[in-house]
Structure formats: structure tokens, C-alpha cells
VOPAGU-2260 file (C-alpha; in pm, 1 decimal, decimal comma):
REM VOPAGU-2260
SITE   aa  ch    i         X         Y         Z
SITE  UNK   A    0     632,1    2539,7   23535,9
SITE  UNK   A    1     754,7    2362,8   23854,7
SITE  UNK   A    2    1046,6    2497,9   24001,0
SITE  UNK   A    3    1122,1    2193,6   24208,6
SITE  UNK   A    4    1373,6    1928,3   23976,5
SITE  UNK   A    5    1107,1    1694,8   23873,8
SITE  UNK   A    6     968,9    1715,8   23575,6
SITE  UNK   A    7     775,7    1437,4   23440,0
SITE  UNK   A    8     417,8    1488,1   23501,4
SITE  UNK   A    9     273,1    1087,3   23559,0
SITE  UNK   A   10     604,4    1063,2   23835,4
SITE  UNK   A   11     504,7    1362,0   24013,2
SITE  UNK   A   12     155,7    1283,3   24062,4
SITE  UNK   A   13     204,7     941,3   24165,4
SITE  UNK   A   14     410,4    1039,3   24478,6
SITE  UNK   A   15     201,2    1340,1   24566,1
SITE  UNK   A   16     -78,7    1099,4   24579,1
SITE  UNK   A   17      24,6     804,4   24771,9
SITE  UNK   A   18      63,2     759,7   25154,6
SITE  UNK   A   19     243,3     655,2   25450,9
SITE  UNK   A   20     354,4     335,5   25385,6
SITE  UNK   A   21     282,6     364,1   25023,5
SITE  UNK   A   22     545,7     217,7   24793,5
SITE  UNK   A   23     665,3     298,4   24466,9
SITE  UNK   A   24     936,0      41,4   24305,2
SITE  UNK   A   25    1196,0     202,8   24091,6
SITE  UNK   A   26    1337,5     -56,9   23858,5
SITE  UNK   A   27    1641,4     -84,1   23621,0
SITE  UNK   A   28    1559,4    -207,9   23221,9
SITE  UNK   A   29    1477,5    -585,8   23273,2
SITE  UNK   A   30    1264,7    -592,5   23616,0
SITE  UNK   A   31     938,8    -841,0   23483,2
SITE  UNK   A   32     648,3    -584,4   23585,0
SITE  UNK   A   33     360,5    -739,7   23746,6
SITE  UNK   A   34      16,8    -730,5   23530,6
SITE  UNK   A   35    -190,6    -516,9   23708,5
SITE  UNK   A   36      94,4    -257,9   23868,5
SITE  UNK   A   37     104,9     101,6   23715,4
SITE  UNK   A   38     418,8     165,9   23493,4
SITE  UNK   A   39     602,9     432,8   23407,0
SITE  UNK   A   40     857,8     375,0   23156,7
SITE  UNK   A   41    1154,8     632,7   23185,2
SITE  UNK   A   42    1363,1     432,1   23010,4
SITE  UNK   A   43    1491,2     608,2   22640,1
SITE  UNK   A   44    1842,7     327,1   22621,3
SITE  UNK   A   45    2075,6     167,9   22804,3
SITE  UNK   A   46    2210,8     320,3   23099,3
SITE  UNK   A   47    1960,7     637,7   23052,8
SITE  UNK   A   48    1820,0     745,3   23286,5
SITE  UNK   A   49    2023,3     588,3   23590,2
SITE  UNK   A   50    1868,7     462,4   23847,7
SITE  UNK   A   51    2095,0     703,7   24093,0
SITE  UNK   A   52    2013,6     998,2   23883,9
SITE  UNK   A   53    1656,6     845,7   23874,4
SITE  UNK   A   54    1607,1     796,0   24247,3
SITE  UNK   A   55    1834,3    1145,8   24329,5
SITE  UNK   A   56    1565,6    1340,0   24146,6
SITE  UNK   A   57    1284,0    1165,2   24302,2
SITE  UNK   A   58    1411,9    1191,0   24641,4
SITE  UNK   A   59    1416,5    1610,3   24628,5
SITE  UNK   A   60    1006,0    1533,1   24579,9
SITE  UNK   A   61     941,2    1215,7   24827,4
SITE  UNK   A   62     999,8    1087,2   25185,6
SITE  UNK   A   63    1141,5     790,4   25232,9
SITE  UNK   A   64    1119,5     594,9   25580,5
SITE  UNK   A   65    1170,5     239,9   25445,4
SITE  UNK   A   66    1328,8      53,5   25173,7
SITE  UNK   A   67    1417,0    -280,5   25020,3
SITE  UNK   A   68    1700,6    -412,9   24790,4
SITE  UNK   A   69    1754,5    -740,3   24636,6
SITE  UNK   A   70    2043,3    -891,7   24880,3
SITE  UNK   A   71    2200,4    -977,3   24573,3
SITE  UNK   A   72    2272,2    -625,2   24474,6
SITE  UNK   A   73    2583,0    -570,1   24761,1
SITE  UNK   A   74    2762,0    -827,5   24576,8
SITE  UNK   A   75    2671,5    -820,9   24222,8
SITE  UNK   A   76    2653,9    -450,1   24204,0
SITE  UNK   A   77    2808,1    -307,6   24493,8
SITE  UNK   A   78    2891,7      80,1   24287,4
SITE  UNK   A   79    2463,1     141,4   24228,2
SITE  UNK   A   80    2383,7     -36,9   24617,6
SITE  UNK   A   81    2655,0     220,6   24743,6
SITE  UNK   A   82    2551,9     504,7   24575,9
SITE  UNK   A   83    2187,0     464,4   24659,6
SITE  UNK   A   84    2273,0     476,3   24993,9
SITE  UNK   A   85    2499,7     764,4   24977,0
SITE  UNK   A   86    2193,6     959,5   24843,3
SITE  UNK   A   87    1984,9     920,3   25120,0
SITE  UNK   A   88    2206,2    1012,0   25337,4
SITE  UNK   A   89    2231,3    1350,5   25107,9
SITE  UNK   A   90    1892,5    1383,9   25115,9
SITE  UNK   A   91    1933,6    1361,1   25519,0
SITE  UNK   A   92    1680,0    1011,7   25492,8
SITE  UNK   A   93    1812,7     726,4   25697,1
SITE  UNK   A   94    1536,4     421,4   25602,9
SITE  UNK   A   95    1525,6     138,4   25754,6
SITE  UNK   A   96    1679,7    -145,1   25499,2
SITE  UNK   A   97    1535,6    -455,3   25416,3
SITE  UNK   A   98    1770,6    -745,0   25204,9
SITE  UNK   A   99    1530,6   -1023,3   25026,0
SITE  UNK   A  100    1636,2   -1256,9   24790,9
SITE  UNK   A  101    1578,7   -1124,0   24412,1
SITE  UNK   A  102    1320,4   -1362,4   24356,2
SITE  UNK   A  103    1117,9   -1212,1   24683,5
SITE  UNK   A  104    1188,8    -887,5   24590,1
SITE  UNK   A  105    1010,7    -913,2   24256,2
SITE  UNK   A  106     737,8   -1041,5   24451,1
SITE  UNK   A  107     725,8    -771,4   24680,6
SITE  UNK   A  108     687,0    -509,8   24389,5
SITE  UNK   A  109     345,1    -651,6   24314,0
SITE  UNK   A  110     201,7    -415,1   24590,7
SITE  UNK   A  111     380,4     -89,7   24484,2
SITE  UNK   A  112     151,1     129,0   24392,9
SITE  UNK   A  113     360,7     263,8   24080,1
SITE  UNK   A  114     687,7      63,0   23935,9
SITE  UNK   A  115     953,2     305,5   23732,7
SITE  UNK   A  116    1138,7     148,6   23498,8
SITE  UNK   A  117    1453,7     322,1   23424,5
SITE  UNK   A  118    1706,8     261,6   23172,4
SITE  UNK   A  119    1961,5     116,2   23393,6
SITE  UNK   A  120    2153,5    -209,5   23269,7
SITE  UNK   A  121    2327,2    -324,7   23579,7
SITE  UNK   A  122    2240,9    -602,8   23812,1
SITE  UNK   A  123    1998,6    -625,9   24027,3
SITE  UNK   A  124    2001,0    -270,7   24054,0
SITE  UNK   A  125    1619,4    -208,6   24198,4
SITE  UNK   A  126    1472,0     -39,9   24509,3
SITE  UNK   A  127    1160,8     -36,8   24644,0
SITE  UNK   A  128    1066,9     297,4   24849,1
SITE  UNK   A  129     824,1     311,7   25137,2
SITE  UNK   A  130     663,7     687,4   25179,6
SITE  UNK   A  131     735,0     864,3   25524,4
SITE  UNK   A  132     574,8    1156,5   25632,5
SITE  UNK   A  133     776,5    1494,7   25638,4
SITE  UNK   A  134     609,1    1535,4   25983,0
């Protein structure tokens, strides 16, 4: 058994195998996937799992050097947006940040490799991670 806090087999392949540059959208309960982009469906109901505990969890596992938010999300749902970024500092991960407009950020999932779909039911409350490299 892994030792490491990840546990869910399909997440933990999925950032062992992508690259730099890579993304992998993580996504609260009413995101629209793309056809064509890999899901994986944490959700089990509202509010579980969070997106913070989600992306908390997946940080402890992945390298993060970029991300981007809906710029809607500082206003609209300023507790998650503050959070998030209070975890990467945790995790000792400054990324660069990137603000789009909700309706470019949905477009900008369609090249993530992987989109997790959490159970979150707050606005706007998405983030797309681009892989670093621990080196």
C-alpha cells in the first residue's frame, strides 16, 4: 500500500505520467467536461470531496509551476481562491497565476490531459495545474 496520502489509483497514475507543462484541471460539481478529455469523477455529494482537500492531497504527489483560475473566482468565491493559494504556499510552490474569464477558462481545460471533478458546490471554484519539475 502507498504510504504517501494519495490513494486513488486512476489520480495517481495520471500525474506520475504526465510532463512538464502537462496540465491536469481539477474541477468543482458543475464544470461542462469537454468530450474527448479524461475524467475522473471524485465527486460522492455536495461539498465532498473539497476542492482544497482535493487539491491539498494532490499537491503532496505533484509539482506545480503554473496555474489558472477563472478571474471570477476572487470575487464570487474569494474563501476557496484564498485557500488554494494558501496551500501552495504550504506546499512551498509559488506558480505563476493566470486570471481568464470563466468562459476562457473552460476552454482552456480542453487541453488538460485529465479533468477531476470534485464534489465542490461553490462558484467558480476550478484550477487548472501546470506540472513543474522537482528539479
Amino acid at each position: 500500500m502507498k504510504r504517501t496520502r494519495l490513494l486513488n489509483s486512476e489520480l495517481s497514475y495520471e500525474i506520475a505520467r504526465i510532463g512538464h507543462t502537462a496540465s491536469i484541471t481539477l474541477c468543482d460539481a458543475g464544470l461542462p467536461i469537454p468530450a474527448g478529455v479524461k475524467r475522473i469523477d471524485l465527486a460522492i455529494e455536495y461539498g465532498y470531496p473539497s476542492i482544497v482537500r482535493t487539491l491539498d492531497t494532490m499537491l503532496n504527489e505533484m509539482m506545480v509551476e503554473a496555474i489558472a483560475v477563472a478571474s471570477e473566482i476572487e470575487d464570487k468565491n474569494p474563501r476557496v481562491f484564498g485557500d488554494m493559494m494558501d496551500l501552495f504556499r504550504a506546499h512551498e510552490m509559488d506558480p505563476v497565476l493566470t486570471r481568464v474569464p470563466h468562459a476562457d477558462f473552460k476552454e482552456l481545460t480542453r487541453s488538460s490531459e485529465v479533468i477531476v471533478r470534485t464534489g465542490e458546490c461553490t462558484p467558480y471554484a476550478n484550477v487548472i495545474l501546470k506540472s513543474g519539475v522537482v528539479f
